[in-house]
Residue, then its C-alpha position, 0 to 999 in steps of 0.5 A: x434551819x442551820x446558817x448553811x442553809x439559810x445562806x443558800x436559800x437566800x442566794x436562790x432567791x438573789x439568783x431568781x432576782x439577777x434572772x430577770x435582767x437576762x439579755x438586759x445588762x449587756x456587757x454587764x453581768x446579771x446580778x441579784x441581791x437581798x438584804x436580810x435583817x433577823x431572818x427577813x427580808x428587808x431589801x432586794x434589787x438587781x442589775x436591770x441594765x448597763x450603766x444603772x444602779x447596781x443590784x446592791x444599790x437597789x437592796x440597799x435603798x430599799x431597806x433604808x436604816x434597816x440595813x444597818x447590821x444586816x447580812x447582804x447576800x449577793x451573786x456577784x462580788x460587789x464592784x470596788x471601782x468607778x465606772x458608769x456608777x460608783x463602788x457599790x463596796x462604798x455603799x455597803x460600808x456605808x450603809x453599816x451592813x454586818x455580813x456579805x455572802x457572795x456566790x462568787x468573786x468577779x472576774x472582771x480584772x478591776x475587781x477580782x477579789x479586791x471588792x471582797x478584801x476592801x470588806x474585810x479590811x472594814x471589818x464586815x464578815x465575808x462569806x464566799x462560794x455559795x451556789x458558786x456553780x449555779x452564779x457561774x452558769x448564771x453569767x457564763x456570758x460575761x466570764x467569757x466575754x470579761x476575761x476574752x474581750x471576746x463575745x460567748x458564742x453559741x451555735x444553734x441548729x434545727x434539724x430532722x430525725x436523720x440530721x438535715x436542715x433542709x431537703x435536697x431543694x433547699x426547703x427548710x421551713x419549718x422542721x420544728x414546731x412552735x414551741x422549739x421556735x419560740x425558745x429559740x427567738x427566746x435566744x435571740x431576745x437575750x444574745x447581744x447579736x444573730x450571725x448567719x452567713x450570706x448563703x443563708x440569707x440568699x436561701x430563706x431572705x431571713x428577718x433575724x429578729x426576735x418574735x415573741x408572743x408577749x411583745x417583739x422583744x429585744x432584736x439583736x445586732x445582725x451580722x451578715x458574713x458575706x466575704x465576695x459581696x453577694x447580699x442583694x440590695x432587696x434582702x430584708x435584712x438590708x431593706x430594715x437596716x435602719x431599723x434594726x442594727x445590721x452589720x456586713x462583715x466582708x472582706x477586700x474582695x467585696x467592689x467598694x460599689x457594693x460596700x457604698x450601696x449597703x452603706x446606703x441602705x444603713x449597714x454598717x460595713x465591716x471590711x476584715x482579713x479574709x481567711x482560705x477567701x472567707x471571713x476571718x471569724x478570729x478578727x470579727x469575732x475581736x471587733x464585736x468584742x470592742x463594739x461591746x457585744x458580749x454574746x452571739x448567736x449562730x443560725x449558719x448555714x452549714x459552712x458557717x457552723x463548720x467554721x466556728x467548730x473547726x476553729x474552736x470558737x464556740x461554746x455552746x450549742x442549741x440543737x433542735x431535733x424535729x421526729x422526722x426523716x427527710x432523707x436524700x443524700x443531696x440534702x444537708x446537714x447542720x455542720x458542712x464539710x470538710x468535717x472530721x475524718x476520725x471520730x476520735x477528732x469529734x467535738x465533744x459535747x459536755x454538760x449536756x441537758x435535754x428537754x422537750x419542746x412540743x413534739x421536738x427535742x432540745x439538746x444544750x451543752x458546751x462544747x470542748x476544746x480539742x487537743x490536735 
């Protein structure tokens, strides 16, 4: 076996390890490391959750002296700054570690390459850029959220053979099978928030948290768009909202009555620029940004959707296609209008992958920006 193709079987095996942590490091990335001294494994670890020991640390602790002269693969350029923990840079030096090998260099602007200069500057061997494309996709949640301040947004929809979400009488549950629908409340166990809009929840009285068969998982912050104050003290998503973060996103033209009532119910209120009379997704999209959340999950409805893509802030989608026809021209589809009217005005959808789920189909892509 040649050095190139050690390094990459051991990056593997660090990628497999930060893989664990998914929908855990928020607003973290996930990282994995493994520490290898003539050609073993003397130590691995990873990044389990924000404000914890880093993946290296966890290596490196588990090696002791053994780490001495090792090669310290990593998928994510080891930090060089205080925050929540200490440099993990320090800690390599420390430790007398011989060769880092990195997948790829941290965007977070505090570090960006100064991790990996540090090294150097110590005169341990860096390597970086392998299986750099596999670490990128790893983290495409925090590369977006670390260099936007904004979170990653993915568009999910579940829909027939002919593209409705519903029949002509507003029934949609369920179009697709079990299977489908656990791997979308997997979704939901590792985005930091679920958005829908208030018609969907006058619609379907929606829980949005997360099911799954091994334990309830982890339930995202709910956001509600709701820019007139229509979500009725009775929905479930307010009658658990001191149980489940929930949060109203409306606009001044919701009576402060109704505001103070979902206050009391333990909503947090979110009063924004309203946008044609809806919620300015731009600026909400900017506060949960602040608020540290790294990644959103959009179930709609239609107008919701068509919101997002007509402003270009998604990027990505999880469509679901059940086998079989509704029809009605009365029923509706996953994206509302206007739409677009030429099709060379589509959104392009790149990258795609397809599996199948049960007797469903799962199509994953990321969408393109247009050029008006």
């Amino acid at each position: 076996m040649n050095l190139t193709e050690q390094d990459m079987m051991y990056m593997r095996r660090a990628l497999e390890l930060a893989e664990k942590a998914r929908g855990r490091t928020s607003p973290n990335p996930m990282v994995g490391a493994v520490l290898v001294q003539d050609g073993r494994v003397v130590g691995e670890g990873y990044h389990q959750k924000a404000g914890t020991p880093h993946a290296e640390i966890h290596a490196l602790n588990q090696a002791g002296e053994r780490a001495r002269g090792a090669t310290l693969y990593v998928t994510l350029e080891p930090c060089c700054h205080h925050g929540r923990t200490g440099p993990c840079t320090s800690a390599v030096i420390a430790a007398g570690v011989r060769r880092v090998v990195v997948a790829m260099t941290d965007p977070n602007p505090l570090v960006a390459g100064k991790g990996l200069a540090i090294l150097r500057q110590h005169g341990i061997e860096v390597v970086s850029g392998v299986l750099e494309a596999e670490a990128r996709r790893l983290n495409e949640i925090f590369i977006k959220y670390i260099t936007t301040r904004r979170p990653f947004v993915l568009l999910k929809a579940a829909m027939s053979l002919d593209g409705k979400i519903a029949t002509a009488t507003g029934q949609s549950q369920w179009i697709t099978g079990e299977a489908a629908r656990l791997y979308g409340h997997r979704h939901r166990d590792w985005y930091d928030a679920i958005c829908v809009g208030v018609n969907t929840v006058l619609a379907d009285d929606p829980m949005l948290t997360t099911r799954l068969p091994e334990g309830p998982g982890k339930n995202p912050v709910r956001v509600i768009l709701d820019s007139r104050g229509r979500t009725p003290l009775t929905a479930r998503v307010l009658a658990t909202a001191r149980q489940v973060p929930t949060l109203l996103a409306t606009t001044g033209r919701t009576p402060p009555a109704v505001r103070q009532a979902w206050q009391d119910c333990g909503a947090q209120v979110l009063v924004l620029p309203g946008d044609g009379g809806r919620v300015s997704l731009p600026d909400l999209l900017d506060e949960l940004g602040r608020r540290e959340i790294s990644s959103l999950l959009v179930e709609g409805g239609a107008a919701v959707h068509a919101a997002f893509l007509q402003q270009d802030l998604a990027d990505k989608v999880l469509w679901f296609i059940a086998p079989k026809i509704i029809g009605g021209h009365k029923a509706p589809g996953p994206v509302g209008d206007p739409g677009v009217d030429q099709l060379a005005r589509a959104w392009p959808v790149r990258e795609w992958q397809i599996k199948k789920l049960g007797e469903d189909l799962c199509i994953e892509g990321y969408l393109t920006r247009r050029e008006d």
